[in-house]
C-alpha positions as CSV (number, residue, x, y, z in Angstrom):
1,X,122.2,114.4,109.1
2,X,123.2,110.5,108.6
3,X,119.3,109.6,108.9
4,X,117.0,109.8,105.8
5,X,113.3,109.8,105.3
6,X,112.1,107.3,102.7
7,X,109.4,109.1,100.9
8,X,109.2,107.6,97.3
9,X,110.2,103.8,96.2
10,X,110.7,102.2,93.0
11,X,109.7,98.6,93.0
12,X,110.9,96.7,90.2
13,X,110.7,93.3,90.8
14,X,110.7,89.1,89.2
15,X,109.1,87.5,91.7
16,X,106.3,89.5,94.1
17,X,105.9,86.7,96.4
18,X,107.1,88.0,100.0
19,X,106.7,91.5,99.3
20,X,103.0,92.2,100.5
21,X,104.4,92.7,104.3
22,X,107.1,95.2,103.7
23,X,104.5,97.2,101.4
24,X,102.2,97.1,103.9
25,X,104.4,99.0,106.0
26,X,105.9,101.3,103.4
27,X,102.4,102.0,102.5
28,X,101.5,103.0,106.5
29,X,104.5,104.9,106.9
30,X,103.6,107.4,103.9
31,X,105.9,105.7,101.4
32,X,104.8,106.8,98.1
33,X,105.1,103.2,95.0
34,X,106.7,104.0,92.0
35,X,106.9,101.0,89.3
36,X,106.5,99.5,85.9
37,X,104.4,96.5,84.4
38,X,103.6,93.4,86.5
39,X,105.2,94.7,89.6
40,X,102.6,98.0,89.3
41,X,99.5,95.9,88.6
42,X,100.6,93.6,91.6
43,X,101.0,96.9,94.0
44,X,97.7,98.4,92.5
45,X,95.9,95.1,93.3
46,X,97.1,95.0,96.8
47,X,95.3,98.7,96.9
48,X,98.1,100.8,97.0
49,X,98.1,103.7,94.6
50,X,101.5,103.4,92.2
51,X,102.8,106.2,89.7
52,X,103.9,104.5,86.6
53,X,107.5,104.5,85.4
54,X,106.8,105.6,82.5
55,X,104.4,108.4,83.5
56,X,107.6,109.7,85.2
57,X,109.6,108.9,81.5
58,X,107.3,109.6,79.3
59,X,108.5,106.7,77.6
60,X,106.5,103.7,77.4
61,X,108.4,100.3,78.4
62,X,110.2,99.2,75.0
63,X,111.7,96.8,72.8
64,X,109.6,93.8,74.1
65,X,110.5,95.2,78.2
66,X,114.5,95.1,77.6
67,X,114.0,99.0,78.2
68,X,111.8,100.2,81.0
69,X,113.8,102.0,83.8
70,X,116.4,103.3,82.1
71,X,116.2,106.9,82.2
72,X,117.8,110.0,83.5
73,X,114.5,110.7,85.4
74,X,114.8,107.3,87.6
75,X,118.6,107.0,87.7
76,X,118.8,110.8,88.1
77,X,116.4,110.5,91.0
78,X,118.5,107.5,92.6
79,X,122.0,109.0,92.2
80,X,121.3,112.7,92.7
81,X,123.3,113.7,96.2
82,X,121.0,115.1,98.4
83,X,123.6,117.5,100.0
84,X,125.3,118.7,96.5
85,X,123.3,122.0,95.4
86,X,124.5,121.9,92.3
87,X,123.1,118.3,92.0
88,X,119.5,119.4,93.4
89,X,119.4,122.6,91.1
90,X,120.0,120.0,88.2
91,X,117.1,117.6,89.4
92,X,114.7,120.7,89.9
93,X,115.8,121.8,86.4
94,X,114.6,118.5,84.6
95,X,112.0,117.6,86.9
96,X,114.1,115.0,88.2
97,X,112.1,113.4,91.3
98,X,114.6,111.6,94.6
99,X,114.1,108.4,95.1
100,X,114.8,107.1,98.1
101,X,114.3,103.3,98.2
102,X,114.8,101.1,95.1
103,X,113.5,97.3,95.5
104,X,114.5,94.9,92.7
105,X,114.5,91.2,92.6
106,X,116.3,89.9,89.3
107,X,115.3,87.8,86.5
108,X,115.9,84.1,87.8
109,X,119.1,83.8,85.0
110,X,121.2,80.7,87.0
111,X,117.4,79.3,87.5
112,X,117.0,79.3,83.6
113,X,120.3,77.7,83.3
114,X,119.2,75.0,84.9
115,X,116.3,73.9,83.6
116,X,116.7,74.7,79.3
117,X,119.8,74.8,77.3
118,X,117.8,77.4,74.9
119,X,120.2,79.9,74.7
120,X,117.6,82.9,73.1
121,X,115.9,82.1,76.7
122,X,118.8,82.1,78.3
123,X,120.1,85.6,77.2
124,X,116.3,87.1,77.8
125,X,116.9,86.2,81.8
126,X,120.0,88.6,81.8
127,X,118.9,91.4,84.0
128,X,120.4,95.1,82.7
129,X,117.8,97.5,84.3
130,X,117.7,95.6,87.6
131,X,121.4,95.5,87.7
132,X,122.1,99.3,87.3
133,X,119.4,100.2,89.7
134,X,120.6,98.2,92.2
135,X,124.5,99.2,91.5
136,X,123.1,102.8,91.0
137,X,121.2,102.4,94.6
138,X,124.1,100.6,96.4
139,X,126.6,103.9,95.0
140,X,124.4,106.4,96.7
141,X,123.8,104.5,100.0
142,X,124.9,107.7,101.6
143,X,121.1,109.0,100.5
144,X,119.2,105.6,99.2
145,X,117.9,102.3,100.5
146,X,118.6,99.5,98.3
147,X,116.9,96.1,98.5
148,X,118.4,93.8,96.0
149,X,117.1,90.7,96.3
150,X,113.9,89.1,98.3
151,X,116.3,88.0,101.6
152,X,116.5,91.7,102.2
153,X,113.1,92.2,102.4
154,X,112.9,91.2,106.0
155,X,115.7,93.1,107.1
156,X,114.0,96.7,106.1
157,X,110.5,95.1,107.0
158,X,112.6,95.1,110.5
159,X,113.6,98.6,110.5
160,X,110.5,100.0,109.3
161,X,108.2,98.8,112.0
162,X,110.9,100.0,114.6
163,X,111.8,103.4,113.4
164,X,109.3,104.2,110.8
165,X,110.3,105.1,107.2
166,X,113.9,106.1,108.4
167,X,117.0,104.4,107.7
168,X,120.5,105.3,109.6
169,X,123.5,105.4,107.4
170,X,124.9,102.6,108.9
171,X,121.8,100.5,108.0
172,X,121.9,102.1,104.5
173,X,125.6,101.0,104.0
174,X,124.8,97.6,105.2
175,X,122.3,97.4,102.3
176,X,124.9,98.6,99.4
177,X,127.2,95.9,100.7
178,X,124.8,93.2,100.2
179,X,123.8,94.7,96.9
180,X,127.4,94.4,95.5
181,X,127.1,91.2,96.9
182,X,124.1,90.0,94.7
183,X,125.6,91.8,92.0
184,X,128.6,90.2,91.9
185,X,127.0,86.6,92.3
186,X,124.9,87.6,89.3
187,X,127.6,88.7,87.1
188,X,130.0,85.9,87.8
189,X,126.8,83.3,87.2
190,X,126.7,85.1,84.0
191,X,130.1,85.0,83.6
192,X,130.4,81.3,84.2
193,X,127.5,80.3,81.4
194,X,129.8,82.3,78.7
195,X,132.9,80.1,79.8
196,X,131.3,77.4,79.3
């Protein structure tokens, strides 16, 4: 079946302005918040509950926040296939939860760019967790929803208060080709600071 239930999201995001609406939504649908840091206090305060990252991980968030997603339990639980039982007697195996929707909104690097030369700064804005979810999400839109920058919040807001929590494939692809699309805007903004 092309159309998939959203039942668990990770929210991992810069800037939580414009998000309230779509969590709102998410929330009444039955969508269950999973996050890390900021973004989790934000959802909490909102009055959502939120399982932690890194209750999921066991790992706390490391190495002054370079290293908070990345783990086999959340990528696991974004790039398992749904329909592959070998796949699905792996997750059960390693208590590997699916997720179904990832929401990320980057560190602001071409914004930093512009406004310091400091390159330590600079560097800190480059977004490596944020960019494999979303490239990890976008690779299994055949089972995930990926929202990888604010301007798609609307769009699932949109589906969401006319079909509920479910996503067609169609839709789902839609979102992995915009994510490629941020992601390769991001990497060649990178790209273009090292040329320099």
């Amino acid at each position: 079946m092309s159309d998939k239930k959203i039942k668990t999201a990770l929210v991992s995001v810069y800037h939580k302005d414009g998000l309230d609406d779509l969590l709102a939504e998410l929330h009444k649908n039955g969508v269950q918040f999973l996050s890390t840091g900021g973004t989790q206090a934000f959802i909490e305060s909102l009055g959502y509950p939120c399982q932690k990252v890194e209750d999921l991980t066991t790992y706390p968030s490391i190495l002054g926040g370079r290293v908070k997603t990345l783990h086999p339990k959340v990528f696991g639980g974004i790039l398992g296939r749904r329909e592959l039982e070998s796949d699905q007697q792996e997750m059960a195996k390693y208590e590997i939860p699916e997720i179904d929707l990832v929401i990320v909104d980057l560190y602001p690097f071409e914004e930093t760019v512009a406004n310091t030369n400091d390159e330590p700064t600079i560097i800190e804005k480059i977004d490596i967790g944020g960019i494999s979810l979303i490239r990890a999400g976008a690779k299994n839109f055949n089972d995930v929803v990926i929202v990888p920058s604010k301007a798609e919040y609307g769009p699932l807001l949109d589906i969401v208060k006319k079909q509920g929590a479910v996503t067609t494939k169609e839709q789902r692809k839609w979102f992995a080709k915009q994510a490629f699309g941020v992601s390769s805007h991001y990497d060649t903004a990178i790209h273009a600071y090292f040329e320099k």
